[in-house]
C-alpha positions as CSV (number, residue, x, y, z in Angstrom):
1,X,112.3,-153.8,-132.8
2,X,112.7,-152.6,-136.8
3,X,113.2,-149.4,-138.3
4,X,110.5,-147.7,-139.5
5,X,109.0,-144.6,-139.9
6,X,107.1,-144.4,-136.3
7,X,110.5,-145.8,-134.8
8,X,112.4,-143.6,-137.3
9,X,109.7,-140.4,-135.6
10,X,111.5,-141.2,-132.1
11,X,114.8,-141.5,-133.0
12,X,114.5,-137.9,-134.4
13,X,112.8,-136.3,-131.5
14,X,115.8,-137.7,-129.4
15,X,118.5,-136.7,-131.3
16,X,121.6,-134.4,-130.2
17,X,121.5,-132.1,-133.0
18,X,120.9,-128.8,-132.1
19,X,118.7,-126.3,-133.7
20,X,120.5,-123.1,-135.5
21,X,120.9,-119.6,-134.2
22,X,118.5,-117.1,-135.1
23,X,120.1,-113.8,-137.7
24,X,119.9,-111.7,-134.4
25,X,121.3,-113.9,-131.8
26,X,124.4,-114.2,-134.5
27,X,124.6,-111.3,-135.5
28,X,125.2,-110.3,-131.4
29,X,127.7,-112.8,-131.2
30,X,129.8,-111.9,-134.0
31,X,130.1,-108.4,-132.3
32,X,130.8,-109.6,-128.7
33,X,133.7,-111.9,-130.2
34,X,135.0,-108.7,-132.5
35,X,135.2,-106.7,-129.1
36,X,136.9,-109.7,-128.1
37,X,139.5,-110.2,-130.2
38,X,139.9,-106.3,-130.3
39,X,140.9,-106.2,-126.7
40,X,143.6,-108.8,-126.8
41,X,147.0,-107.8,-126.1
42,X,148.6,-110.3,-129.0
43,X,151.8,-109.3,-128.1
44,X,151.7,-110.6,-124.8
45,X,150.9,-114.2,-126.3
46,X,153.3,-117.0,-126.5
47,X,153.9,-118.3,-130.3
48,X,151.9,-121.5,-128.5
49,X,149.1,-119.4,-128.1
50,X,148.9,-117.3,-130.9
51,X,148.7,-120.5,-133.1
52,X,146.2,-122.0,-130.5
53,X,144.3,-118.8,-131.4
54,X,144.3,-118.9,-134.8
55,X,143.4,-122.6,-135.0
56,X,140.5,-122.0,-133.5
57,X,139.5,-119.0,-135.3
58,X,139.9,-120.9,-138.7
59,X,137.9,-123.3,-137.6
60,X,135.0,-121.4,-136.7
61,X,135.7,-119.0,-139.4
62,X,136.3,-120.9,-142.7
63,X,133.2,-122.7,-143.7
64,X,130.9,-119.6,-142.4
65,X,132.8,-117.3,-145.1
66,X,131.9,-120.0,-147.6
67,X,128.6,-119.3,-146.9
68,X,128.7,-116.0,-146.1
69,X,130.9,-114.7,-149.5
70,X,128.7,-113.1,-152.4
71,X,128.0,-115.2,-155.6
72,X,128.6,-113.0,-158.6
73,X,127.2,-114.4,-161.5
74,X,129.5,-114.5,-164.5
75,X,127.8,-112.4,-167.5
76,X,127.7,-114.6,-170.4
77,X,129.0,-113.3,-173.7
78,X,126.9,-110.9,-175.8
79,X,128.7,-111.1,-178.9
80,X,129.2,-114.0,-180.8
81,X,130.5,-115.0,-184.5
82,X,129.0,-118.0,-187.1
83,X,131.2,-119.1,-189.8
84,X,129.5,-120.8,-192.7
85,X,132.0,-123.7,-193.8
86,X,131.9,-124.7,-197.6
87,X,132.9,-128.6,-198.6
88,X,136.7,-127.7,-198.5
89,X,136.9,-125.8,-195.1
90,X,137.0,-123.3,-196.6
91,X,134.8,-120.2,-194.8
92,X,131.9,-118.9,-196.8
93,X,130.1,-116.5,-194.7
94,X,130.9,-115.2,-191.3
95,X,127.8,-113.6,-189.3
96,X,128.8,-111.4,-186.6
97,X,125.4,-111.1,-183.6
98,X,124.7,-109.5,-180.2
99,X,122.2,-111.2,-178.0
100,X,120.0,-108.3,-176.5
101,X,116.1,-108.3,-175.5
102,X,115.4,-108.6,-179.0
103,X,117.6,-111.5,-180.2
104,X,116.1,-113.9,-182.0
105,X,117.3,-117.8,-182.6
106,X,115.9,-118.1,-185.6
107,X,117.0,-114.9,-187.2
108,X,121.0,-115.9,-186.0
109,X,122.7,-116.5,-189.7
110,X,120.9,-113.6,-190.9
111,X,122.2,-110.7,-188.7
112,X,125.1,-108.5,-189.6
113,X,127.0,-110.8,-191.9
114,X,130.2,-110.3,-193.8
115,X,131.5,-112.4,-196.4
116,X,135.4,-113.0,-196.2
């Protein structure tokens, strides 16, 4: 029998894969896990088990804070500079500008300028 998309239909109803956890269900979890790991008496554990521990916590951890972290956006520069080069490289005109609402791309060699 080939693959195709009625075949391909079935495979996916019978697949292993699980479905994720709802926010709430999670969000439960992470607490009873915190209480957890709260109550644990770390001194008591052998070096065997405190690594045991933390491999598993890294595992379960890592990727879910790469998911989890904040993205901060990176403000782009506001000010920028145009230098007007003659034939000799020499600079002709400099032309200091601010990008705010107002900036303009057309108006950009024409904004506070300042010959050197």
């Amino acid at each position: 029998m080939g693959f195709n998309s009625e075949t391909a239909s079935e495979a996916g109803k019978m697949s292993k894969r699980g479905k994720s956890l709802s926010i709430d269900l999670r969000s439960d979890l992470k607490t009873l896990i915190t209480h957890i790991l709260q109550d644990i008496d770390y001194s008591s554990l052998s070096n065997t088990q405190k690594l045991k521990l933390l491999d598993i916590a890294l595992k379960h951890t890592l990727p879910k804070l790469s998911i989890e972290k904040q993205i901060t956006e990176e403000v782009p520069p506001r000010e920028f500079q145009i230098n007007i080069i003659g034939d000799n490289g020499e600079v002709l005109e400099t032309h200091n500008n601010v990008l705010d609402d107002n900036f303009n791309f057309s108006n950009m060699a024409g904004g506070n300028s300042s010959k050197s």
